[in-house]
N, C-alpha and C positions, 0 to 999 in steps of 0.2 A: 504493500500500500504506500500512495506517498506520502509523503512530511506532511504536508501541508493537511491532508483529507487526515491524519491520527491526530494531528494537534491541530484543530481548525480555534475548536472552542477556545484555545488559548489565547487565535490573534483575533478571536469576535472579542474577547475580555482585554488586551491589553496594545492590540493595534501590529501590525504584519511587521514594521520596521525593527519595533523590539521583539517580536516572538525571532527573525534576524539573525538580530543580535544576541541573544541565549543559544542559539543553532551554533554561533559564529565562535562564542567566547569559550575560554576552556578552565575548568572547573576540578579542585583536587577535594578530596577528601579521604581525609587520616583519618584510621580508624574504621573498618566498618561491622565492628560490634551492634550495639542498639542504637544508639542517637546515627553513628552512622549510616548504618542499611538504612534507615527511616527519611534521612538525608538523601542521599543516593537514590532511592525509591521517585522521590519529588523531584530531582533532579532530571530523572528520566523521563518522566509523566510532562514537567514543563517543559521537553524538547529537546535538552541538553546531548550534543554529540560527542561533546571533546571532555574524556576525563582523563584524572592522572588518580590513580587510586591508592595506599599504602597498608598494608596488611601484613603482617608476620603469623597469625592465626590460624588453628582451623577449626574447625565447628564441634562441637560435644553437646552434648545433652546438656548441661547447666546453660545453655544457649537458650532454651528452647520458649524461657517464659518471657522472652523480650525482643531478642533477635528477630528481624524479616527474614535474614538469609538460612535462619536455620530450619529447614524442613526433614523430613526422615530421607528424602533423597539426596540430601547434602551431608549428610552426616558425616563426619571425618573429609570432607571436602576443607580445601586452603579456601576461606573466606571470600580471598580476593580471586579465587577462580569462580567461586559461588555467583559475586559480584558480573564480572564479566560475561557467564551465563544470562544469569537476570536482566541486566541488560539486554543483551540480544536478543533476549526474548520477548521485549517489549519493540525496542529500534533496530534492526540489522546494520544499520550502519551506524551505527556509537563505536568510536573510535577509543577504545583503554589503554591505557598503559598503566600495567602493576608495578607492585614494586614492594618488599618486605617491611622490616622494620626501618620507620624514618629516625636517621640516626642525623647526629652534624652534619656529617657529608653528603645528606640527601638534599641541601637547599638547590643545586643543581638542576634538579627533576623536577622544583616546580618555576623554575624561571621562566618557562611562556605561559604559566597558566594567569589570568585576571583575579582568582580568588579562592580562598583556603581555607576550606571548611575542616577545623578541629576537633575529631569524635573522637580523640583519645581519652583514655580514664583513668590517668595520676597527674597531677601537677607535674612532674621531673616531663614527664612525654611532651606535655601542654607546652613549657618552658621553651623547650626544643622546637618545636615549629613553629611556634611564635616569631623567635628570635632570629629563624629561618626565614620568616617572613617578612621580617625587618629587615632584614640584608636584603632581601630581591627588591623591595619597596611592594611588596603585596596585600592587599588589604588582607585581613584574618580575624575569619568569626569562628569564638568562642561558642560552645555550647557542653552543658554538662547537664547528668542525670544523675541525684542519687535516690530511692526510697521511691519516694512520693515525690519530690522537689525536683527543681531545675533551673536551669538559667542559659541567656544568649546575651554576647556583646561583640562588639565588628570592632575589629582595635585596627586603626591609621594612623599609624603615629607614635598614640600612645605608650607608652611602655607597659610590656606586660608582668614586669617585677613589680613596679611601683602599685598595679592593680592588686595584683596578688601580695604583697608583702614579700615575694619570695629570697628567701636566703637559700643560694642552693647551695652550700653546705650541709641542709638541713631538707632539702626536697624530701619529700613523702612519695616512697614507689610503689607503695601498697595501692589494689585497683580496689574501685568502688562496692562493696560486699553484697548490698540489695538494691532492685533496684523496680520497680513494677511499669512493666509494658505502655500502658499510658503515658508514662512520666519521659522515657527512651523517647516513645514517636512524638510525645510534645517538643522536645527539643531538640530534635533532628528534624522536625517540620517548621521550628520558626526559623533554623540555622540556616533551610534552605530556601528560607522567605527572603533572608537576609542579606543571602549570595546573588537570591534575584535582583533584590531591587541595588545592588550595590550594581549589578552588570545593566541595569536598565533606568539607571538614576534615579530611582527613587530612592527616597529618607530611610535611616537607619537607626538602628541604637546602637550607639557611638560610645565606645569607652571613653574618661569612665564611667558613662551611664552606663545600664542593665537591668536588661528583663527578668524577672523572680518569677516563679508559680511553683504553687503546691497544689495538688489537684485535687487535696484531704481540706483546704482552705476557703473558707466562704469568700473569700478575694476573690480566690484565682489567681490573677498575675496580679504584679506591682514592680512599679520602676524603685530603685537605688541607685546611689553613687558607689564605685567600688575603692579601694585605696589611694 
């Protein structure tokens, strides 16, 4: 089928020039655990052809109550080939390129991409593409899930120690212990609101603002300043 006739509804909602330019621009996301895959999912649903993806994982049972990618026919599959499947299965021509764990020397691999979606789940990892992302000049949204709770921030500029307090003598490498399904795709679906509209000029939440929700919360969401 063409492009155009799978995503029509998208350029009736936001106009052929920018549906475009999401086809045009290229798109990374670390991480595709739960806020990932959930990310990634939206990513491909809004049109998205060019991604650059990072995964060192594979898929196990303790996946199964939050992860997209984890189904009984991935089972013990590498994530990011899970990933690349999915994909294809939605757009035949989405263009991946994988890649393991983003270490320092992965800032390299996201040099042509326009924007950096963050689904990793320890500070010490966060730190790390951040930082990566400040050396290429890449915009980079945050997004975290623990429990019930969540949050999204687009950091340009910003520093992401000064948000976080971070002493990384003292990073925290321990990953996220619980974390409920709702909470994952909350924040893997505003992270890839956030990639949108940074690639289609729309307003963002800008570090150090940020977006809060608990989905246990008569709120729901609420804006903070971070560090």
């Amino acid at each position: 089928m063409l492009y155009s006739e799978k995503f029509y509804r998208n350029i009736s909602a936001i106009g052929r020039v920018r549906q475009g330019k999401i086809r045009d621009s290229s798109f990374c996301v670390v991480g595709l655990g739960g806020t990932g895959g959930f990310a990634l999912e939206c990513l491909l649903r809004l049109g998205v052809e060019n991604l650059v993806v990072f995964d060192h994982d594979r898929i196990e049972l303790g996946n199964f109550n939050r992860q997209l990618l984890a189904t009984d026919d991935t089972i013990d599959t590498k994530k990011s080939d899970a990933a690349i499947s999915r994909a294809r299965s939605i757009n035949k021509n989405a263009k991946i390129k994988k890649s393991g764990r983003f270490d320092p020397g992965s800032a390299g691999k996201i040099a042509d991409c326009d924007v950096v979606i963050d689904a990793t789940d320890t500070i010490a990892a966060k730190a790390i593409v951040a930082e990566a992302c400040r050396e290429k000049g890449i915009p980079y949204v945050f997004c975290s899930a623990s429990g019930s709770k969540g949050m999204v921030s687009v950091f340009i500029g910003y520093r992401f120690a000064r948000a976080f307090q971070v002493d990384r003598k003292k990073l925290e490498s321990r990953s996220c212990a619980s974390v409920l399904c709702p909470a994952v795709s909350l924040a893997g679906t505003l992270a890839a609101s956030q990639a949108l509209n940074l690639v289609i000029g729309k307003p963002v939440i800008r570090a150090p603002d940020a977006l809060f929700f608990d989905i246990f919360d008569r709120r729901l969401f609420w804006r903070a300043r971070l560090g």
